[in-house]
C-alpha positions, 0 to 999 in steps of 0.5 A: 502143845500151844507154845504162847509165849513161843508164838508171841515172840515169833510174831515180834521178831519175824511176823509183824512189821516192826514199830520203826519201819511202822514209824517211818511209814506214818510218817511218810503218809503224813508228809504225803497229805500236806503235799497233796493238800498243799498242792495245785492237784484240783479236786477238793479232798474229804478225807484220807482211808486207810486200805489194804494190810496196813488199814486192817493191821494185817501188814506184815515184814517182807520175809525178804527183807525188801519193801512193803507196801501200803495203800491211802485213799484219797477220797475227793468230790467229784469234777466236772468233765473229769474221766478216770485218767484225768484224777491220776494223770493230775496227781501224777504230775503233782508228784513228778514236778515236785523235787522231793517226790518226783524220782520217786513217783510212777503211775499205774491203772488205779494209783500213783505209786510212791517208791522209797528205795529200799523201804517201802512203796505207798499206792495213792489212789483216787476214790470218787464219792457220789459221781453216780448216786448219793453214797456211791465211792468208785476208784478210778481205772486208767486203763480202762477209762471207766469209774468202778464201785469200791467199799473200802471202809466197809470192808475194814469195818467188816474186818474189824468185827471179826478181830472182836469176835476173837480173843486176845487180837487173835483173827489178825495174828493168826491172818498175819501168821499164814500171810507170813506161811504163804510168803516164805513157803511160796508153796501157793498163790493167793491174793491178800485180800483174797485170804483175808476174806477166806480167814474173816468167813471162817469166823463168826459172832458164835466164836466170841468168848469161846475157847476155840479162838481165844488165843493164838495158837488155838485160833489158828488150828481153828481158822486154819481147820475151818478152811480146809474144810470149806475148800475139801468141800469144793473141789472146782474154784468157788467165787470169794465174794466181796462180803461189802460189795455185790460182784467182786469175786477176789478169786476171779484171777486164780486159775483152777491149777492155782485152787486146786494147788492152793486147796492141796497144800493148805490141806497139807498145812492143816495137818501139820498144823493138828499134829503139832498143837496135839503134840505132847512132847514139849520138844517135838511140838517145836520141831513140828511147829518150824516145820510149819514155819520154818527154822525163825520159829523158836529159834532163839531156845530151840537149840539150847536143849541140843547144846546143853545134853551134858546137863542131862546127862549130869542129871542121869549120872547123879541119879543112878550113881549118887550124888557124890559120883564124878560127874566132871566133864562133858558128855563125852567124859561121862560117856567113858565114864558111865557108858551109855545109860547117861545120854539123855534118851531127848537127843534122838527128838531135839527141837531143831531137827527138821521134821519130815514133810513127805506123806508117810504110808499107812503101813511102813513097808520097810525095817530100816537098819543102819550100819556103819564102818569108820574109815581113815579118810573117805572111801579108803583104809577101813579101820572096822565096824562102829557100833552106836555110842562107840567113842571114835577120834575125831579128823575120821570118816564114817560111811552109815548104810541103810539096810533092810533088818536082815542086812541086805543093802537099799539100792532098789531104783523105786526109793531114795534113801534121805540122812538127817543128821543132827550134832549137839554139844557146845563144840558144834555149836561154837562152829555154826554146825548144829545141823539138823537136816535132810541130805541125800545119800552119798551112793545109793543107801550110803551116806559119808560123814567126817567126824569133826565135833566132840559130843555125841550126833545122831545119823537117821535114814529115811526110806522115800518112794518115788511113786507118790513121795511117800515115807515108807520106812524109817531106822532108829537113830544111831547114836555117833560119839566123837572124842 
């Protein structure tokens, strides 16, 4: 499923770099340019460009909550006798003799770095027009002493017409949504500017008015799937041209190891990604979405369903025992009253269960069962077997076993064996324990857990093989009551 509204606030509260953070960059730039205007640095200005995320509006909240970074161009006429250190190191001092700058200011091989603590970091670089030809625009490299050639409104232009090929602003959405993939995954290294040339390439005149981008969701299964494509067809690191000017090549720094990384996990990505817009279950779509992006996606709804089981199971008791039946209480009471048949069959697939990453075999090889014991406390004075939906007092402990379907334990030493646990109701959710993880096994096929929170809870167990990391079985979900 596409989720746009789900999409739309995601890229509000998490993605986009917000409207006051925005504000104060502007501001800052402003301030900057009177400066630099006002001051004795000697070169005459043209006129100031925009670079980078913020000029192609592709910027993005730092997912650590530190700064963010934003590139101005100074575009100046050339001096007479002036080498490439001298348009920094003259801005630079500028900067450093100034009182409100100067413990802010660094200088690096092709800008001037303004660095609010905190906040933000605004790079100011020199760009030269028409030193070597009529039209040229060349940045300044302090390092190397040497003017090199740049096209840095051209390639905004570029981006430009690609955002216009696409619905609904969806080309820069969808850049900003696998920037933000790349930064809280960490999975793989790509440059900004590098990805962004990937995404832009993989869209076209032909995809204006067309379905397939026409909103943001949809638009990023597409780019997404055009991507993989062309990297599944590449297996050694192909150059990633400057599309504006001829031999830049933005993959020049990314090593084999890092494409074929990166050429892996975006195909991993990819079909995470199919999996969860062809998913039509509205619940487990957003599962397999914040597997996608993690557990910021959706999460102001995605544990309503998981809070709100009572409502279900109210509904059920009503509709196979009348209306007029005693449906007071919470789940639990229901339970007692009407037995199993009114726990919503939706808790063994809530929203906010954590979806598995692991490659899952072609053909399970394994029936998985869980079996569990209730304890007084954990590992001693057993009390008796539990059977799922059995309503247990809670301050107990419970031991779940994975076991084969004929009831021999799982301790081989090729697999490991993985426990999701899940709570729901309003008593977990009241304490912050909702839940919804992966977490190993106590002892080798086991898994301890105390019963705390009344309502019902889910226990899965999941089979991995080492060799391969590979999902080759799976048990159904027991069902744990807690009064």
């Amino acid at each position: 499923m596409k989720h746009v509204d789900l999409f739309k606030d995601f890229l509000k509260d998490e993605v986009n770099l917000n409207s006051t953070r925005v504000d104060s960059l502007e501001t800052s730039i402003d301030a900057i340019k009177s400066f630099v205007r006002a001051s004795d640095w000697e070169p005459k200005i043209i006129r100031w460009v925009g670079q980078g995320s913020w000029a192609h509006k592709t910027i993005i909240k730092p997912v650590d909550a530190g700064e963010f970074d934003a590139d101005l161009l100074v575009m100046v006429a050339p001096v007479q006798g002036w080498e490439t250190t001298k348009y920094i190191d003259e801005l630079y001092r500028e900067f450093k003799s100034s009182s409100t700058y100067g413990e802010k200011v660094r200088r690096w091989s092709h800008c001037v770095t303004i660095t609010y603590a905190n906040d933000k970091k605004i790079d100011v670089a020199p760009c030269v027009l028409g030193r070597a030809y009529a039209g040229s625009i060349e940045v300044c490299n302090r390092d190397t002493g040497e003017f090199e050639n740049s096209a840095p409104e051209a390639y905004t232009s570029w981006l430009i017409q690609r955002n216009s090929w696409s619905g609904s602003n969806s080309f820069r959405k969808v850049t900003r949504l696998i920037k933000y993939l790349r930064d809280i995954k960490s999975t793989f290294k790509c440059t900004s500017i590098m990805l962004t040339t990937l995404l832009g390439e993989r869209i076209s005149a032909l995809d204006q008015n067309s379905t397939h981008v026409a909103d943001t969701p949809t638009a990023l299964k597409t780019i997404f799937g055009r991507l993989d494509d062309w990297l599944q067809a590449r297996e050694v690191k192909p150059a990633v041209n400057n599309p504006c000017l001829h031999g830049e090549d933005f993959a020049a720094d990314l090593t084999d190891d890092q494409y074929d990384n990166l050429r892996n996990v975006i195909h991993r990505y990819r079909g995470w990604i199919d999996d969860a817009f062809d998913e039509t279950d509205r619940s487990e779509s957003i599962g397999k979405w914040r597997r996608v992006f993690g557990e910021q996606f959706a999460k102001d709804e995605v544990l309503e369903e998981a809070v709100e089981v009572g409502k279900s199971a109210i509904a059920t008791a009503r509709q196979v025992f009348g209306v007029l039946s005693d449906t007071s209480g919470d789940m639990i009471a229901l339970l007692q009253r009407f037995g199993p048949i009114i726990v919503p069959k939706s808790i063994r697939r809530l929203p906010h269960m954590v979806r598995p990453i692991w490659q899952v075999a072609d053909t399970p090889s394994m029936s998985v069962t869980i079996k569990a014991e209730l304890y007084v406390s954990e590992g001693y004075n057993k009390l008796g077997d539990v059977a799922a939906l059995d309503v247990l007092p809670a301050g107990r402990w419970i031991q779940f076993r994975a076991t084969t379907s004929n009831g021999l334990p799982l301790i081989g030493e090729e697999y490991d064996v993985q426990w999701r646990i899940t709570n729901t109701d309003r008593v977990a959710k009241a304490h912050n324990a909702m839940r919804g993880d992966f977490y190993r096994s106590s002892t080798r096929g086991d898994r301890w857990e105390k019963l705390q929170y009344r309502g019902v809870h889910v226990a899965e167990a999941f089979v991995v093989r080492k060799r391969g990391n590979v999902l080759i079985g799976k048990s159904e979900p027991f069902l744990v009551a807690i009064a």
